[in-house]
C-alpha positions as CSV (number, residue, x, y, z in Angstrom):
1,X,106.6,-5.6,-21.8
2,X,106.5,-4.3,-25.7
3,X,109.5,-4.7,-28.2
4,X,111.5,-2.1,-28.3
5,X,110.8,0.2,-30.5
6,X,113.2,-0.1,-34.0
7,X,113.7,3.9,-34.4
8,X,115.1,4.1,-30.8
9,X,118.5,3.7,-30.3
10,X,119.8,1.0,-27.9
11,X,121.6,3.6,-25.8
12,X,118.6,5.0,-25.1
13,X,117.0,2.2,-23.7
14,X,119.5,1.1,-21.9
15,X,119.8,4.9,-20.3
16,X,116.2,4.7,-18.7
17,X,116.0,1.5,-17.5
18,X,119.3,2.0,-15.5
19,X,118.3,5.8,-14.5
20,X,117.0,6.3,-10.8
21,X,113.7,8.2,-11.7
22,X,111.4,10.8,-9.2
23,X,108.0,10.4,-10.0
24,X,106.2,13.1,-7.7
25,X,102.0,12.6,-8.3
26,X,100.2,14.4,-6.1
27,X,97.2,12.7,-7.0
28,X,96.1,8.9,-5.7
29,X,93.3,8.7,-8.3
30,X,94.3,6.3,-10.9
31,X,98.0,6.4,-9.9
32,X,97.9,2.2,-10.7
33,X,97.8,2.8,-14.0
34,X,100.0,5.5,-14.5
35,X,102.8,3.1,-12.9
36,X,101.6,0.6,-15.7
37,X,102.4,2.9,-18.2
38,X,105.6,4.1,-17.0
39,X,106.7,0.5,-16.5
40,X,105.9,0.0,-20.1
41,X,107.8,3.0,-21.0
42,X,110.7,0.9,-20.1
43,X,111.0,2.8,-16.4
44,X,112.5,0.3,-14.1
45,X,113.7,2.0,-11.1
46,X,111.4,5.2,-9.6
47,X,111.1,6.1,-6.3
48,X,107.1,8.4,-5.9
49,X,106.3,11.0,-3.3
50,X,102.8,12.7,-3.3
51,X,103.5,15.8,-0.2
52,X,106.0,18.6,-1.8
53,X,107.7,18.2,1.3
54,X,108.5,14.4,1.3
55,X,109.2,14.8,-2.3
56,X,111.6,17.1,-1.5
57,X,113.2,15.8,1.5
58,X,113.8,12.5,-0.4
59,X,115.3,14.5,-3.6
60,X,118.0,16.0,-1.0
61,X,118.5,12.9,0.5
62,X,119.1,10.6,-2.2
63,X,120.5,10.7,-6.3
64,X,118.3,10.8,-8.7
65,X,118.6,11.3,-12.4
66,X,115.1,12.2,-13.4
67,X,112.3,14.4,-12.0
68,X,108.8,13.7,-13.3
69,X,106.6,16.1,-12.4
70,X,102.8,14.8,-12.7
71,X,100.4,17.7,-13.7
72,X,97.5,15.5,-13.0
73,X,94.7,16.4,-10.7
74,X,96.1,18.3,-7.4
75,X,97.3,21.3,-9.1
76,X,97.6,23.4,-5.9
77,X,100.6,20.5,-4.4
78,X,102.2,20.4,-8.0
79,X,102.8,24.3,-7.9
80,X,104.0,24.3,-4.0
81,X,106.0,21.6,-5.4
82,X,108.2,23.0,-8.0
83,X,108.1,26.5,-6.5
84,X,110.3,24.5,-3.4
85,X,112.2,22.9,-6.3
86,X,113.0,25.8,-8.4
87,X,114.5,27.2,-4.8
88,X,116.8,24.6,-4.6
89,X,120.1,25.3,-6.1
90,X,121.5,21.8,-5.3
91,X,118.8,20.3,-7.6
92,X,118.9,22.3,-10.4
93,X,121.3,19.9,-12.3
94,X,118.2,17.3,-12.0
95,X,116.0,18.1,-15.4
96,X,112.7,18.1,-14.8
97,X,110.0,16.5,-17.3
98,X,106.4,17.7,-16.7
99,X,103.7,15.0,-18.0
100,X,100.0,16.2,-18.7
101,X,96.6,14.9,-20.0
102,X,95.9,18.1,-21.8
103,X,97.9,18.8,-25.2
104,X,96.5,22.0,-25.9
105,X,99.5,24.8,-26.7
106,X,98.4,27.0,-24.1
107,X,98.5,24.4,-21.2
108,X,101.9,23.3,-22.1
109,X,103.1,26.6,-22.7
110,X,101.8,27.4,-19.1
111,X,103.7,24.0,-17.8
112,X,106.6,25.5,-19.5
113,X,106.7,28.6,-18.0
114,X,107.3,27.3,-14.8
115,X,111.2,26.4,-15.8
116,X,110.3,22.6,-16.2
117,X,112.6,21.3,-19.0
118,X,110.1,19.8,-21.4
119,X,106.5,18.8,-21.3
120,X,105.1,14.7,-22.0
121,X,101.6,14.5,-22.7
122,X,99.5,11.5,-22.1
123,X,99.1,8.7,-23.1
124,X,103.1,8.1,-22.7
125,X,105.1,5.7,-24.8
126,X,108.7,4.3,-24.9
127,X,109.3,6.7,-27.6
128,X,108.2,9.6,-26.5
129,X,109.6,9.3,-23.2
130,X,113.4,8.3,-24.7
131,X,113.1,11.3,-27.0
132,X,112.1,13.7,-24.4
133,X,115.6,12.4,-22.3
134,X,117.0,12.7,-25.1
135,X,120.2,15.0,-24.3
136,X,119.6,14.3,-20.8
137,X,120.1,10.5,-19.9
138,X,121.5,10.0,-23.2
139,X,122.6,11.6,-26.9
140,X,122.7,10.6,-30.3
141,X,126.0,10.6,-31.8
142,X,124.1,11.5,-35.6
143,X,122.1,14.8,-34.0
144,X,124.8,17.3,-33.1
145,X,122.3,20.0,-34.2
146,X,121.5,20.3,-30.4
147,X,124.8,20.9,-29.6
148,X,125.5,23.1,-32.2
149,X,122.5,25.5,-31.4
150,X,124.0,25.7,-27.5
151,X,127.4,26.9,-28.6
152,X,126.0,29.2,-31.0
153,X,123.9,30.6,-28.1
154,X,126.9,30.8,-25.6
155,X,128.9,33.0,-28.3
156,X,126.1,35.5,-28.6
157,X,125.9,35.4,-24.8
158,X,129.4,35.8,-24.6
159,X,129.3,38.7,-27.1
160,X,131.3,36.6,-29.5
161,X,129.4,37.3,-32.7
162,X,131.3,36.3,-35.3
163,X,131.7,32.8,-34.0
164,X,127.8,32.2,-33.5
165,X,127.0,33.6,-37.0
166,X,129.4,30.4,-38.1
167,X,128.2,27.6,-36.2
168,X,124.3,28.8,-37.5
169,X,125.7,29.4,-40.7
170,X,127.1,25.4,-40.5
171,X,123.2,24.5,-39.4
172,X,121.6,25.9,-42.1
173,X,124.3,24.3,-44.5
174,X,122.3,21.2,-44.1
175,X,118.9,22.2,-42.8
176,X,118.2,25.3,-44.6
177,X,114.8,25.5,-42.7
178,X,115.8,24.9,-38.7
179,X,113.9,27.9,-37.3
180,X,116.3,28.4,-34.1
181,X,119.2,29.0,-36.8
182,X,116.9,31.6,-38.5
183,X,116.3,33.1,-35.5
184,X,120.2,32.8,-34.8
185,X,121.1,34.5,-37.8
186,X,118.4,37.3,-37.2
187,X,120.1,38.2,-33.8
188,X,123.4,38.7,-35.7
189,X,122.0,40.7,-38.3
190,X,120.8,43.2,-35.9
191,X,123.6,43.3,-33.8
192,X,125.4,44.1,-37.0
193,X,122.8,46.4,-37.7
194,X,121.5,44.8,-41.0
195,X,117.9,45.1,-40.4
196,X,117.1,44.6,-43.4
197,X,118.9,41.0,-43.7
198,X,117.7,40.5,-39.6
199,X,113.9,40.9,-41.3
200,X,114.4,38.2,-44.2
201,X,115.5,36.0,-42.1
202,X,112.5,36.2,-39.4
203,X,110.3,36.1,-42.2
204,X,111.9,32.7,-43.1
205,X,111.8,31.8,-39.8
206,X,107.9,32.2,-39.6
207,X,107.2,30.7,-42.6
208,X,109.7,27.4,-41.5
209,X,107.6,27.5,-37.8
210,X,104.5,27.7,-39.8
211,X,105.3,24.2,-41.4
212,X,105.9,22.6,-38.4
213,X,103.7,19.6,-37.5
214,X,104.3,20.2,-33.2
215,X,101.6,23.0,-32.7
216,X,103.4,23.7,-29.1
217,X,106.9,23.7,-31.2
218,X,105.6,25.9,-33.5
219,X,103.6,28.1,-31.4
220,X,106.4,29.2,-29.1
221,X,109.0,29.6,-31.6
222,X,106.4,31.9,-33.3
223,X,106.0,34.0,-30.2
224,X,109.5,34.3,-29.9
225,X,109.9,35.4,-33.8
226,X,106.9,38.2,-33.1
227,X,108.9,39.4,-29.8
228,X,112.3,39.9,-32.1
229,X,110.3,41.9,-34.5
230,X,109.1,43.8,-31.9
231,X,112.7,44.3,-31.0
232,X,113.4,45.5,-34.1
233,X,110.7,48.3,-34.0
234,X,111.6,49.2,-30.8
235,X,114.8,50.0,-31.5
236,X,113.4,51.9,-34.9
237,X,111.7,53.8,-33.0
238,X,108.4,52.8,-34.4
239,X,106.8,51.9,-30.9
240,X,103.1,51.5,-32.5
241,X,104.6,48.6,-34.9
242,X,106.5,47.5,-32.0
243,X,103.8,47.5,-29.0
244,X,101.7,45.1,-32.1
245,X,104.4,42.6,-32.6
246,X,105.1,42.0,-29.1
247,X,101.0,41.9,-28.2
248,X,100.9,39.2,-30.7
249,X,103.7,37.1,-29.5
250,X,102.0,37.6,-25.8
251,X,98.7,36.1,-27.8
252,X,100.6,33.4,-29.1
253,X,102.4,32.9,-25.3
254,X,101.1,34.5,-22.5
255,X,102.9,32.9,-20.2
256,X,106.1,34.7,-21.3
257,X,107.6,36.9,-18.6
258,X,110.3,38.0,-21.1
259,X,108.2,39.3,-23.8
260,X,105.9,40.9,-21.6
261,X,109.2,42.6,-19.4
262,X,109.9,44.1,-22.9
263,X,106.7,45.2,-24.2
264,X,105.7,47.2,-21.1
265,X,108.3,50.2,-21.3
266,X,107.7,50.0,-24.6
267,X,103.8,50.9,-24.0
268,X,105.0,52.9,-21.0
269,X,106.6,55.9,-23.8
270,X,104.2,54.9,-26.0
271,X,100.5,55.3,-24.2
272,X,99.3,56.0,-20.3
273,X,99.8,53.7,-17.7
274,X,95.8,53.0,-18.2
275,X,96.1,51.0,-20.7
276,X,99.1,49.4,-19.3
277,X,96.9,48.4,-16.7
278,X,93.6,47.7,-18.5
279,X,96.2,45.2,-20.6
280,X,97.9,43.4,-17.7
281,X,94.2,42.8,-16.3
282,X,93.5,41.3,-19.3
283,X,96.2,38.7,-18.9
284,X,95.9,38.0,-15.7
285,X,92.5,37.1,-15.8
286,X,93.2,34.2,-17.4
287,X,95.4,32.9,-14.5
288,X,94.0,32.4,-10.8
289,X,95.1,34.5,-8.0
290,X,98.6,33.4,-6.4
291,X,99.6,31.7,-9.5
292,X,103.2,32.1,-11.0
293,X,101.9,34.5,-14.2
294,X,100.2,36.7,-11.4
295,X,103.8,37.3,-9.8
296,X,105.6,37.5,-12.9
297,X,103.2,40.5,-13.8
298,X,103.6,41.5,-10.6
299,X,107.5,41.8,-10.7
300,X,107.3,43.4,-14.6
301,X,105.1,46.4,-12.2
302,X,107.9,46.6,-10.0
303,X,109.8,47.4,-12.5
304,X,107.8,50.0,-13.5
305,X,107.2,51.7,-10.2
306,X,110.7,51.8,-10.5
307,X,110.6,53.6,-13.6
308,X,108.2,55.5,-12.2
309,X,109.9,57.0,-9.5
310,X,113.2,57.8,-11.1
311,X,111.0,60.7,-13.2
312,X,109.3,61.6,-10.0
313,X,106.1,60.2,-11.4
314,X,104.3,60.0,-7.7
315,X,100.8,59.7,-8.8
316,X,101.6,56.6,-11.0
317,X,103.9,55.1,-8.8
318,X,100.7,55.3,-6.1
319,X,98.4,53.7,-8.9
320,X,100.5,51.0,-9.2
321,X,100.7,50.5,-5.6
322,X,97.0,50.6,-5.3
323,X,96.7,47.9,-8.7
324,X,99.3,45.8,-6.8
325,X,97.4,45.6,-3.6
326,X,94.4,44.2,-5.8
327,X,96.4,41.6,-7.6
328,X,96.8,38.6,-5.4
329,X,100.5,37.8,-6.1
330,X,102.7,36.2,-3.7
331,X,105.8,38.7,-3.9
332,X,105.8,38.8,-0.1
333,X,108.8,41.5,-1.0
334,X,106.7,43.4,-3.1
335,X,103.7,43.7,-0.6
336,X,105.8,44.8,1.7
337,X,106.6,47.9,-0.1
338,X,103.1,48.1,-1.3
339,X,102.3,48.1,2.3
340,X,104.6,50.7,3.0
341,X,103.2,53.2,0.1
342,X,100.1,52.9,1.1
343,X,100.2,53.4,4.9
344,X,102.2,56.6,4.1
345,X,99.2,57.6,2.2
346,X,97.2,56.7,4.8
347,X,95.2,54.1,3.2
348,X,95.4,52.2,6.5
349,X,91.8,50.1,5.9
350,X,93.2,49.0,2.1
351,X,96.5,47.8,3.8
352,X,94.4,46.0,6.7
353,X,92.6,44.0,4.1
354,X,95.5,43.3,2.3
355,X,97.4,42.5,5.1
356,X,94.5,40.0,6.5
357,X,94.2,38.5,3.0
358,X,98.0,37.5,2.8
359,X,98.0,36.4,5.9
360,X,95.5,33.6,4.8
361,X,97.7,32.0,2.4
362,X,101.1,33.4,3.6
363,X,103.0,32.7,7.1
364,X,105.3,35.6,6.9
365,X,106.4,37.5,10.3
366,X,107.0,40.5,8.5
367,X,102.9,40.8,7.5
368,X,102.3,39.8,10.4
369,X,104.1,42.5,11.8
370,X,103.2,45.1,10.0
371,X,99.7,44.2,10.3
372,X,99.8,43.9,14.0
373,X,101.9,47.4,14.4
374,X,99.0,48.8,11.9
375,X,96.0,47.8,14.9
376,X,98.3,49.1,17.7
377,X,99.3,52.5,16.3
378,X,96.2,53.4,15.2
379,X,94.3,53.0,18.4
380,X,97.4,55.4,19.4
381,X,98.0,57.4,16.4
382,X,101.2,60.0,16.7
383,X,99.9,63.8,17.3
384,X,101.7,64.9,14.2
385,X,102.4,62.8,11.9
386,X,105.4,63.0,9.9
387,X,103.8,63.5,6.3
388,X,100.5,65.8,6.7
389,X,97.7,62.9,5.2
390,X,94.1,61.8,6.0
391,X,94.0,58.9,7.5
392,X,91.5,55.9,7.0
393,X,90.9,54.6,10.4
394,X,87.9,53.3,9.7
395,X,88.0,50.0,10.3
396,X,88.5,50.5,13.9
397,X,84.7,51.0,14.2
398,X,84.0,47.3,13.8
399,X,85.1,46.2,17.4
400,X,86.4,47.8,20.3
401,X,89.9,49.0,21.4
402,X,90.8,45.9,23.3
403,X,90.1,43.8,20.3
404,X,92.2,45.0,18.4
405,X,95.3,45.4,20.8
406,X,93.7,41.3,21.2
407,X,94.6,40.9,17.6
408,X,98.4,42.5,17.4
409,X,99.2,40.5,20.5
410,X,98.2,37.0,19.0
411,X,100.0,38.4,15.5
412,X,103.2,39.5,17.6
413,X,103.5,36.0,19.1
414,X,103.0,34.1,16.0
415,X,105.9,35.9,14.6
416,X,107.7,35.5,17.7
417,X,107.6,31.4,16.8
418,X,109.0,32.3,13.5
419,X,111.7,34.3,14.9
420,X,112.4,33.8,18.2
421,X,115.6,35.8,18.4
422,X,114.6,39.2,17.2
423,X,114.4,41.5,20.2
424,X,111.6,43.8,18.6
425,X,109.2,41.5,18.8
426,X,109.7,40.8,21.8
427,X,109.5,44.1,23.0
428,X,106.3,44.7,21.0
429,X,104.7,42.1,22.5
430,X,105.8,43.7,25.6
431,X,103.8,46.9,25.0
432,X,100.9,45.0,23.8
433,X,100.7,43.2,27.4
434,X,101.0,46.8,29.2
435,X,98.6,48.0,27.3
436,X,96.2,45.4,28.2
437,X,97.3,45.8,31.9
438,X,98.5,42.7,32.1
439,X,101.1,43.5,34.4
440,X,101.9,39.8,34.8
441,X,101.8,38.7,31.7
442,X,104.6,41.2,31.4
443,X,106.7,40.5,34.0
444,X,107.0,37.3,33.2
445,X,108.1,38.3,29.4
446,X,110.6,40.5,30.6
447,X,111.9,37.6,32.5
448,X,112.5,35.2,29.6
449,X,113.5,37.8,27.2
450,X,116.8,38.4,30.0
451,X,116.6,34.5,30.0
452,X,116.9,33.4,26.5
453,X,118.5,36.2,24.8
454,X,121.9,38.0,24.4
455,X,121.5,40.8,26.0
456,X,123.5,43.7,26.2
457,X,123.6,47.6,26.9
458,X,121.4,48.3,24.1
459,X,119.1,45.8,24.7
460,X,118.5,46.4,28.4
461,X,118.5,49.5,28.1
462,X,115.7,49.2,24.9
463,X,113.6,46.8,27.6
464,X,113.7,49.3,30.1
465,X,112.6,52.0,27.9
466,X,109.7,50.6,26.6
467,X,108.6,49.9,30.5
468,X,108.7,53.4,30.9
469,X,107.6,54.7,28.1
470,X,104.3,52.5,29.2
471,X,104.4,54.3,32.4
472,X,105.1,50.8,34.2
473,X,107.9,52.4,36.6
474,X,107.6,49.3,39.1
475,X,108.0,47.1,36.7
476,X,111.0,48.8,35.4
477,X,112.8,49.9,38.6
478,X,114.9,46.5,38.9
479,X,116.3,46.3,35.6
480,X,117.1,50.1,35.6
481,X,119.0,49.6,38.8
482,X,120.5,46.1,37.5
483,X,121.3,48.4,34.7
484,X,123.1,51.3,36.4
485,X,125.0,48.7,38.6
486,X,126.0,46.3,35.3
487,X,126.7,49.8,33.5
488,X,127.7,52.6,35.5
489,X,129.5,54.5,33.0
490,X,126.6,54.6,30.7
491,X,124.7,57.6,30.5
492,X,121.9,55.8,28.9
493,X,121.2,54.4,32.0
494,X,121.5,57.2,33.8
495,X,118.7,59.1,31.4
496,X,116.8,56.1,32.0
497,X,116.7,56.5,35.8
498,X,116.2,60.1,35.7
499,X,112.9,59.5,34.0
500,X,111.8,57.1,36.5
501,X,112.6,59.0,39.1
502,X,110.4,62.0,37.4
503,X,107.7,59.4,36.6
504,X,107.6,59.0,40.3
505,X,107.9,62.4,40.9
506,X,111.3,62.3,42.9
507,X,112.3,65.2,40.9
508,X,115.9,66.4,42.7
509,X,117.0,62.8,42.1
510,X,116.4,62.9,38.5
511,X,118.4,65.9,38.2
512,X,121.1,64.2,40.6
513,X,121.4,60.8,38.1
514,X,121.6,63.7,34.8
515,X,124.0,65.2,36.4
516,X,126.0,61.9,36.5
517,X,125.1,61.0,33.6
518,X,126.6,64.0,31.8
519,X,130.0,63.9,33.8
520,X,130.2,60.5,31.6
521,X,128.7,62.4,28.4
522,X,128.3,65.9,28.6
523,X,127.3,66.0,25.0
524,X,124.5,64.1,25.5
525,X,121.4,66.4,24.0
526,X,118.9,63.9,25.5
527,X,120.4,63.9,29.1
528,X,120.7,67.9,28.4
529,X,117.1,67.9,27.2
530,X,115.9,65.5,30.0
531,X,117.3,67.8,32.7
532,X,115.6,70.9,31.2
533,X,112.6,69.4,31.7
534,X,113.6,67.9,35.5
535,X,114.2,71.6,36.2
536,X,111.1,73.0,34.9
537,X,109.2,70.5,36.9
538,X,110.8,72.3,40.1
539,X,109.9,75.5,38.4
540,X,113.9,76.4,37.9
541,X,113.3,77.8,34.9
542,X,116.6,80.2,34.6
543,X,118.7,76.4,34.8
544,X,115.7,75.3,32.2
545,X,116.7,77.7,30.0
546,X,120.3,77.5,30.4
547,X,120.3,74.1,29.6
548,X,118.1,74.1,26.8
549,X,120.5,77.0,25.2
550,X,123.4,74.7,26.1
551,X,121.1,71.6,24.0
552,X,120.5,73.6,21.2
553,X,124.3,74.7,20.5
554,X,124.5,70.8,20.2
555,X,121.3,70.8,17.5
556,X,120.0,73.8,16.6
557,X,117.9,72.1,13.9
558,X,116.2,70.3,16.8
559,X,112.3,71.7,16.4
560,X,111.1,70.4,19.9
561,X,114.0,71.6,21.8
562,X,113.3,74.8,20.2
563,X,109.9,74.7,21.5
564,X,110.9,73.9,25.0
565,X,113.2,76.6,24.8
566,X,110.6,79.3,23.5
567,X,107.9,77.4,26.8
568,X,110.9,78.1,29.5
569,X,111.6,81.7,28.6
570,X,107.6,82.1,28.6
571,X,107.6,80.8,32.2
572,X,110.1,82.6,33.5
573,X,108.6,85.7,32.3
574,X,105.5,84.8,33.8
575,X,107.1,84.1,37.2
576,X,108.8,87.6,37.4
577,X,105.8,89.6,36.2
């Protein structure tokens, strides 16, 4: 092992040798001599994972005081890795240390980005690695200037001005040049609405970065200097000058979700959402699809839809939706309302590929559900559809009917093993099988759905719906008379029975179980609107009609009742003439 190093203070070496260390490296290449070097770093005690799952099993199961996070090969288990941990509330108190090969500012600016608390680069030495725990593992009693800057930020935070403008006015007592204390000072100055003082100091603040000998250091600080000014200007009103300070601090960091959250409305008052568009395309075509800048863009264009649609701005709000759906992000949230938009619109063939594409990469039952509704309600599309649109069905050329139905069935039992509680499904699944005529495929659902789930009067009466709304009335007979028996006062059931009994076209007995039903609920407008149509199938139109009328005092808004109303009267006329 080397000497210790004479500029590193003994706490600090005895703080790493004693700290329990995480070392998660995905990648088995060289991995021997990385150990090497870590032992040499003075690292005595590390525990290494290379699956994100073991890694993170093993953090919940066991202390640790460290995380080092190896950005070395296997990039794709590294991001799954700390996308898991940043999830994890009960090891956020862990700091996490990324260590890379490649130095350049825009890689570790991109390492940063993904919340990791500092970045090593190789090749690692005692120093470097003490310094970067410094404040973690261990602190030097001579540097409160670390300190100071956090209690200076948790005034302004707190709104307590006056008391950060003194502890950055005590930094810059005795370093005259810290740029975070510039920056500090800035901040107060505008609050105080000295923008004149707030721009002399972020011009000292550049010029202080400028002389900085950590290019990484010095080009984040500078981003964040360029993002105040455009703060500045914003709130001047000068959006041009603005909209150029806070593109420049995006050159300097493009990985910076904040800047870019507060140059966008910025260039949303300023210019047409086209070139807010043409610009985030720019960006993001630096980063590869799925990757954490991709959602963060994605999220600063929710925002904007948001925007958007407060001003009633419906054709941008759809151009966003339509950018969205081309800018592989993994907002499964924000899909889903992209989905939503566009199936409205009746983009149906954009949201199948979309849908499919996710799907790919994402286990989700909520894509897969939307997806698999999408190929069974389009081979059965509604005969008026609530918003008039053209609808792009097109895809359905490419196989036929069965396949698809083929498809939604295998998506609805997929998300039935990720939720294996949720009635819908199952009930969707049901359809599928009727659909398909497989009678015994069904039966045999219906019989562990009553098995393995709470059911009550909704549900049953929900399962025994669907079985006759897919015209499988011997299928459904059984549970509607379980039903009736389990629930007699129910009128549900009742209205249930009635249209079995209509479906089998024992009409006089569908009236009969309406009638009970509406001794239990006489404002029921479905049982009421049921038995209109039970008596118009034994041509009693006058009773039609005077049921219908009776309906419609219950919901005169009701457009179909109307209609049946307006078909009785028709008939009787007919049958007098």
């Amino acid at each position: 092992m080397p000497p210790h190093d004479a500029n590193v203070s003994p706490s600090a070496t005895t703080a790493l040798e004693t700290a329990a260390v995480f070392l998660f490296y995905p990648e088995k290449q060289n991995r021997g001599a990385f150990l090497d070097n870590l032992r040499a770093c003075g690292i005595k005690n590390h525990t290494l994972a290379d699956k994100p799952q073991d890694a993170i099993n093993l953090l919940l199961t066991r202390h640790y005081d460290v995380i080092l996070a190896c950005y070395l090969g296997n990039m794709e288990a590294m991001e799954q890795f700390i996308d898991e941990l940043k999830g994890l509330d009960t090891l956020s108190g862990i700091p996490v240390l990324a260590i890379t090969a490649d130095g350049s500012a825009k890689n570790v600016l991109r390492i940063m980005s993904r919340a990791v608390d500092r970045v090593l680069v190789m090749p690692l030495s005692r120093k470097s690695m003490q310094d970067s725990l410094k404040g973690f593992l261990w602190s030097d009693p001579d540097d409160t200037t670390r300190t100071t800057l956090q209690t200076a930020l948790d005034y302004r935070q707190a709104g307590q001005w006056e008391q950060a403008e003194m502890e950055y006015q005590g930094i810059l007592k005795y370093n005259p040049s810290r740029v975070e204390a510039l920056m500090g000072m800035a901040a107060v100055s505008l609050q105080k609405r000295q923008n004149t003082a707030a721009v002399d100091y972020l011009k000292q603040a550049m010029k202080a970065a400028k002389q900085l000998t950590d290019v990484v250091e010095q080009t984040r600080l500078l981003a964040l200097i360029y993002a105040m000014l455009g703060g500045h200007f914003t709130a001047l009103g000068a959006q041009e000058q603005a909209i150029k300070h806070y593109r420049t601090a995006l050159k300097l960091n493009p990985f910076s979700v904040d800047i870019l959250s507060q140059l966008i409305p910025v260039m949303a008052k300023a210019g047409s959402l086209d070139e807010i568009l043409t610009y985030l395309d720019e960006l993001s075509a630096n980063y590869p699809p799925y990757s954490a800048f991709r959602d963060r863009v994605s999220q600063v264009l929710e925002e904007l839809v948001t925007r958007y649609a407060l001003l009633n701005m419906d054709d941008n709000v759809d151009r966003i939706h339509v950018h969205l759906a081309g800018l592989q992000h993994g907002n499964v949230p924000l899909h889903l309302k992209t989905v939503d938009h566009l199936s409205q619109r009746g983009r149906h063939t954009t949201v199948k590929i979309l849908l499919e594409t996710l799907l790919g990469r994402i286990k989700d039952s909520d894509l897969m559900l939307r997806l698999a509704d999408l190929y069974r309600d389009d081979l059965q599309p509604a005969e008026k559809p609530a918003v008039a649109t053209t609808v792009d069905r097109d895809y359905l050329r490419e196989h036929p009917p069965e396949h698809w139905l083929r498809q939604s069935l295998a998506l609805y039992k997929s998300a039935l093993l990720l939720d294996p509680f949720e009635l819908s499904i199952w009930l969707k699944l049901l359809r599928c099988h009727l659909r398909l005529g497989e009678t015994d495929a069904a039966s045999q659902l219906v019989e562990r759905l009553f098995a393995n789930l709470t059911i009550g009067l909704d549900e049953h009466a929900d399962t025994c719906a669907v079985l006759l709304d897919e015209k499988a009335g011997l299928l459904a007979r059984p549970w509607v008379e379980a039903g009736l028996k389990k629930y007699p006062l129910a009128s549900r059931f009742h209205l249930l029975a009635s249209q079995m009994h209509n479906a089998e076209g024992n009409h006089y007995e569908a009236i009969t179980a309406l009638k009970t039903g509406l001794r239990e609920q006489p404002d029921s407008v479905e049982c009421l609107t049921e038995l209109g149509k039970s008596y118009g199938l034994v041509k009693n139109w006058s009773q039609a009609i005077e049921v219908y009328e009776k309906a419609l005092k219950l919901a005169p808004a009701d457009a179909p009742l109307q209609h049946l109303l307006q078909t009785a009267l028709r008939a009787k006329y007919r049958s007098q003439a």
